[in-house]
N, C-alpha and C positions, 0 to 999 in steps of 0.2 A: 504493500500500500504506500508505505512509505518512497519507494523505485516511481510507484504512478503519479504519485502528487507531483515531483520533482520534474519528470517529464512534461507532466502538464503546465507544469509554471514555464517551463524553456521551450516547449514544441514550437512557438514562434521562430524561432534559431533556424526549422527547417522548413519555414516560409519560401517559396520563390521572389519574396522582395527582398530575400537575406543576401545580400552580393557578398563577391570578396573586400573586404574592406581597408585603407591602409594599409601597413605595412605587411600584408596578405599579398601583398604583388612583389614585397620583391624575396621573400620567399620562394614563392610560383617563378618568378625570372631565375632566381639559381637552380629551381627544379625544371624549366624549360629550358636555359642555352648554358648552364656548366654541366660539364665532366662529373661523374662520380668522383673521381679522383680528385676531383678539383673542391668538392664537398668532404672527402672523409679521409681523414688523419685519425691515427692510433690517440695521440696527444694533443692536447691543445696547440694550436697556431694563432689564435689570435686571444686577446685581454676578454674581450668582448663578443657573445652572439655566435661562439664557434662549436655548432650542436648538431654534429653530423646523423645522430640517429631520429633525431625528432624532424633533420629535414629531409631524409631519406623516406620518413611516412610521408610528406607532402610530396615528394619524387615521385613514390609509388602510386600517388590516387591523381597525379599531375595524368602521368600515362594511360591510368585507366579512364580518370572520368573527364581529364582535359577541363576547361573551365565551367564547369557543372559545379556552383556552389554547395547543392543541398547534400553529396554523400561526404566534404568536407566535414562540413558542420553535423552530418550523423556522426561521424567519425570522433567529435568534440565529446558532443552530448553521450556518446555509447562509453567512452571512457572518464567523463564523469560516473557517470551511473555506474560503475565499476570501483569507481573514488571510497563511493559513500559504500557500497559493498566490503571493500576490504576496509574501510573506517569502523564498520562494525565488527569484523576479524578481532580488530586490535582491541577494541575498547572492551570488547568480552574477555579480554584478556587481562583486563585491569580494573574492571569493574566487580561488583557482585549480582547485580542487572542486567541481562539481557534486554529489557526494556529501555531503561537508560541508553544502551550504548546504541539500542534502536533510535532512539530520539534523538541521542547526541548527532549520528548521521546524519537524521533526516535534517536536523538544526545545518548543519553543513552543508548539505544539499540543497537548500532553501536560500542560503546568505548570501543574497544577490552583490551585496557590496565587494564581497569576497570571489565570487566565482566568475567574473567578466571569461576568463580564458576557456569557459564549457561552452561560451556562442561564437569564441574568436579563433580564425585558423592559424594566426601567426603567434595567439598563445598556446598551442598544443603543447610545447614544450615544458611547461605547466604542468598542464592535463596530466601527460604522458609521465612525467619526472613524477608528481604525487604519485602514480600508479606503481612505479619502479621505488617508491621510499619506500610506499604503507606495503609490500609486497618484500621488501630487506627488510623491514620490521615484523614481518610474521614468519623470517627462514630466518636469520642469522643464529636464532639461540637451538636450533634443533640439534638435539641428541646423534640424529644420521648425519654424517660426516657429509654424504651428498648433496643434503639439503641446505647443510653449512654453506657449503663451496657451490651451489646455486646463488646464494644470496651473495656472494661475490662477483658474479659474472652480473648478476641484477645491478649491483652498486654500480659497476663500471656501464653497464646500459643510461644508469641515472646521470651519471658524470657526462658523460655524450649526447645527453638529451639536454641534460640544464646543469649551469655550471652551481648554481646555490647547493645543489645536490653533496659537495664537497663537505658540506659540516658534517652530513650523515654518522657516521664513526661519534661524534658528540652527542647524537643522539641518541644512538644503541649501547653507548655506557650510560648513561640514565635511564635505559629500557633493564639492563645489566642491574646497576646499581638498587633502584625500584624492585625486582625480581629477586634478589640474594641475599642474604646476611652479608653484614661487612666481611667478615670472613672467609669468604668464597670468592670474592670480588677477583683475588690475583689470580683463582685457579678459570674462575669465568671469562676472565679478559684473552690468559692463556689461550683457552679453547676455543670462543668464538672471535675477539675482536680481534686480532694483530694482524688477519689478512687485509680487513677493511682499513685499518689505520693506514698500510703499509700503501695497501693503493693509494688513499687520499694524501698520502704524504708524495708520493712518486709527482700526483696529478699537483699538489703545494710548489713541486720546486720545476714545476713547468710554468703554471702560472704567475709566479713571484716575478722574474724578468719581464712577462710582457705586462704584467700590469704597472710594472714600474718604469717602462718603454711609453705605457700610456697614460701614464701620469705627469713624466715629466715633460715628452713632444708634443703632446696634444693638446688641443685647443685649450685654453683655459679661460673660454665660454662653454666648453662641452660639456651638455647635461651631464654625462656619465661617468665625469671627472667627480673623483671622491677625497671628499674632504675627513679627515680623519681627526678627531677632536671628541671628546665626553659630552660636548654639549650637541656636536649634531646626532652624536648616538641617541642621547634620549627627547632629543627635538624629533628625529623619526622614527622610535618610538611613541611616542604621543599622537604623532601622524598616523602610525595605521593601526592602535588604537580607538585613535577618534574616527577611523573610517569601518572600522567592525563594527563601532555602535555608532555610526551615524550620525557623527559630528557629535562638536566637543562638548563639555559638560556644561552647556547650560545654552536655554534657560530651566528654569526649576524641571519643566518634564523630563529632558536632557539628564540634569543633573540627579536625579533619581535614575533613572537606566545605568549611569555609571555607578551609583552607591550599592546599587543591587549587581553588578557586574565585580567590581573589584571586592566589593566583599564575599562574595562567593569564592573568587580564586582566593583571596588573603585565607577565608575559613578551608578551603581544602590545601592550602598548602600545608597551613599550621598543623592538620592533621593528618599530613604526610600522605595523601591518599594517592596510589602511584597512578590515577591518570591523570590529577590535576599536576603533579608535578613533570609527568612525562610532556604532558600538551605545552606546560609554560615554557618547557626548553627546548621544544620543540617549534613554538611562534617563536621564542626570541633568537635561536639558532637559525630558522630560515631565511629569516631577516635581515641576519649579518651582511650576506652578499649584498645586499641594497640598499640599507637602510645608511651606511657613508652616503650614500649619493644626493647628497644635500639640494639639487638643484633638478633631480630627476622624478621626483615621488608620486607612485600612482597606484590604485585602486588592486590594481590587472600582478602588481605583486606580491596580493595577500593570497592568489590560489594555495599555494603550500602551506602559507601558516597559519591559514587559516584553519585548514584542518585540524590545524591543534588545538585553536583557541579555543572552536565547539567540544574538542575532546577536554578542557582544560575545564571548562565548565559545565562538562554534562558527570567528569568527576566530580566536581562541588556538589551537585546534585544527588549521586549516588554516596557523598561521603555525609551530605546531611540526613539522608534514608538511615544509612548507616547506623551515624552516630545517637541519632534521636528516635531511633527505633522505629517507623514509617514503613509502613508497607512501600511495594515495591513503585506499585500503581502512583502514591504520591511523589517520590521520587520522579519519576519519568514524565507525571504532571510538571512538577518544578521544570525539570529539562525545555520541554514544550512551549514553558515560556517565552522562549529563543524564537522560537517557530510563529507563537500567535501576537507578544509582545513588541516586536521589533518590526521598522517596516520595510519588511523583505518585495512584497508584492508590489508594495507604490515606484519603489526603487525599481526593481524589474521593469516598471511598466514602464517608465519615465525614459528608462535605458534603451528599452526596445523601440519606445515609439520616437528618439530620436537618431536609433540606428538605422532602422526600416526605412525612414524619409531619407536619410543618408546615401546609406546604398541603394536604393529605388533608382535615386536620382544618378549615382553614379554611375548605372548598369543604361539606362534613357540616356545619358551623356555618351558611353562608350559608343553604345550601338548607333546614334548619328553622327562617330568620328567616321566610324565603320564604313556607315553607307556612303560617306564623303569622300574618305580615302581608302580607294583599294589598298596598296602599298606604301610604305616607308624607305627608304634607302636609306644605307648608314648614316650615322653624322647628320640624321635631318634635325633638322631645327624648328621647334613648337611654338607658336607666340599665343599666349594665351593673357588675354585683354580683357579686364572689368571685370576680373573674378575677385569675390568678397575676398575677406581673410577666415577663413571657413573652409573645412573637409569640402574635398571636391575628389573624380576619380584622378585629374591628373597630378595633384599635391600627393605623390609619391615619391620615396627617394630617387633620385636618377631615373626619373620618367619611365621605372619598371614596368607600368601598366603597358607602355606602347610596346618597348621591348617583347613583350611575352606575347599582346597580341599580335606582333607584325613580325615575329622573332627576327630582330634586328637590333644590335649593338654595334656605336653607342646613338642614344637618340638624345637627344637635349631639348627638355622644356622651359619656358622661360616666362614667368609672369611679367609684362610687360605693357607699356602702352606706346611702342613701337614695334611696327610688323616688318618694318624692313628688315631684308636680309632671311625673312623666314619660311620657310617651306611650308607649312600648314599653317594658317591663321586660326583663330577658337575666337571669339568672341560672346563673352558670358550677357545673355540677353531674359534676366529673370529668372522665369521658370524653361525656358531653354537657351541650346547652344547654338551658335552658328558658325559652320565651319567653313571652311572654303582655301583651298590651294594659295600656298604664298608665290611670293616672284622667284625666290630660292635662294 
């Protein structure tokens, strides 16, 4: 039931007004005119966005379905709905609730602020990366040595999908630590952790160089440029706190959501309860990779820790069942509150019905570039005239869009209000475009 609700909130995702959106093209451009080869390295090659296995799934549906958005976006939505499946895995694992870690999920599955990447193709990485954690998190403590050294090859899947994946090893010693007497702790780590550490350590001293190649050469306007300081740590910390519950603490309704939120984690940490403690280092570890990034902060990178936050507080819930003696039914009431208290649905709505106009419009744009220009030739030059400062299909990186439709590199668009010298003219005229051959 909990799988059906979730569907029904997202089924818009596989709407035919759902186009490719942003940065969905240049994506599709590395899966339309590179090399495999030119996509997948053993290790990292670049600082940034270098996730040869998550773009190898966009390769593969690039050839099957070509630019057919909707089996994309099944592809999103089918591995979420897999998220919230193995979210339940784990929390059964930490809970005393079956009920609970039902709710915890569904609470997850619902948290629109949280899950942008289950309707976005060029956050699969996301998607995909959750699916390879909370799947290392229910192999690495296994007794069968096979299933050990499964959740190894999963890690390095994770690593190759999404680089945040790296802290993992920090999180399965607090899965460790949670699970064992301090006493076992050296024989526990022995057995299951030093393959995982050993990997993320290999994957640490590849990307140590280039991230300090792009720290130091790189723009220093670039969003992605990380500032490293206490205070932008807990400056975004407080950011995608206040985006889990939907802006910041106040006014008074606000600020009651938060008193009821962090008192919940503060009352299950203080009583040790191992999901509220697995979830908190769990959000705060997946965070790390992003949360330096003072100048870049978005919604679209709370997929992963998000998952914990709901686990961190659907432990509260079952450690208050617990401790105050509560059947199990109020318990997983409490949980629920996530689900009917928070406004998940308004947020979805608001999301969708400004993406759906978006891409509508984007896909009406493409298709009278289309009908205008059969062909492109390399090196053509775009002039696109009296467009807002507002998503449009050509505000792509490196004019990906044309590339992939015209498979032609390199193409250059140019917002502009001169057409000299330009091979295609655009001219944004409201609610449409006008296109027409330039002089060249």
């Amino acid at each position: 039931m909990a799988l059906a609700y979730v569907f029904w909130l997202l089924r818009w995702s596989l709407g035919p007004d759902h186009f490719f959106f942003a940065d969905d093209w240049d994506w599709l451009y590395r899966a339309a005119l590179l090399t495999l080869r030119e996509q997948f390295s053993l290790l990292p090659r670049y600082a940034m966005n270098d996730r040869p296995v998550g773009a190898l799934a966009i390769r593969i549906f690039y050839r099957a379905f070509g630019l057919n958005p909707a089996p994309y976006h099944g592809l999103c939505l089918a591995l979420h709905l897999l998220n919230i499946t193995l979210l339940v895995a784990l929390a059964c694992r930490l809970m005393r609730s079956w009920w609970v870690a039902a709710a915890t999920a569904l609470a997850y599955g619902t948290w629109s602020g949280a899950i942008e990447g289950a309707t976005w193709v060029a956050d699969i990485f996301d998607v995909l990366g959750t699916t390879w954690i909370l799947a290392i998190a229910l192999t690495f403590a296994s007794r069968r040595a096979s299933v050990r050294w499964l959740s190894v090859a999963l890690f390095y899947l994770a690593l190759r999908t999404k680089e945040a994946a790296i802290v993992t090893p920090g999180l399965l010693t607090v899965l460790m630590m949670v699970s064992h007497p301090r006493r076992e702790w050296r024989r526990e780590a022995t057995r299951t952790l030093w393959p995982h550490a050993l990997l993320a350590a290999i994957f640490v001293a590849a990307y140590v160089p280039l991230i300090a190649t792009h720290q130091t050469t790189g723009d220093v306007n670039n969003p992605y440029r990380m500032v490293f300081s206490p205070w932008t740590f807990f400056d975004g910390l407080y950011f995608y706190v206040s985006r889990m519950l939907y802006g910041r603490p106040w006014p008074v309704g606000r600020l009651i959501r938060w008193v009821v939120a962090m008192g919940a984690l503060g009352f299950g940490a203080r009583w040790r309860w191992r999901a509220t403690l697995v979830g908190l280092a769990g959000f705060v570890l997946f965070l790390l990779p992003v949360v330096f990034m003072a100048h870049q902060r978005q919604p679209l990178y709370l997929y992963i820790p998000g998952a914990f936050f709901a686990l961190a507080l659907g432990g509260a819930a079952d450690a208050a069942g617990a401790r105050l003696r509560m059947p199990e039914a109020v318990s997983a009431a409490m949980m629920l509150l996530c689900v009917v208290a928070l406004p998940h649905r308004a947020n979805m709505a608001a999301h969708s019905e400004w993406l759906l106009d978006h891409t509508a419009r984007a896909r009406t744009d493409l298709d009278t570039f289309r009908a205008r220009i059969p062909s492109l030739r390399p090196g053509a030059r775009i002039a696109l005239i009296g467009f807002p400062d507002d998503y449009n299909v050509f505000r792509t990186p490196g004019c990906s869009v044309l590339k992939v439709v015209y498979h032609v590199d390199p193409v250059s668009c140019v917002f502009t209000d001169d057409s000299a010298g330009a091979d295609v003219v655009v001219v944004y005229r409201g609610e449409e475009i006008a296109v027409r051959p330039g002089g060249g």
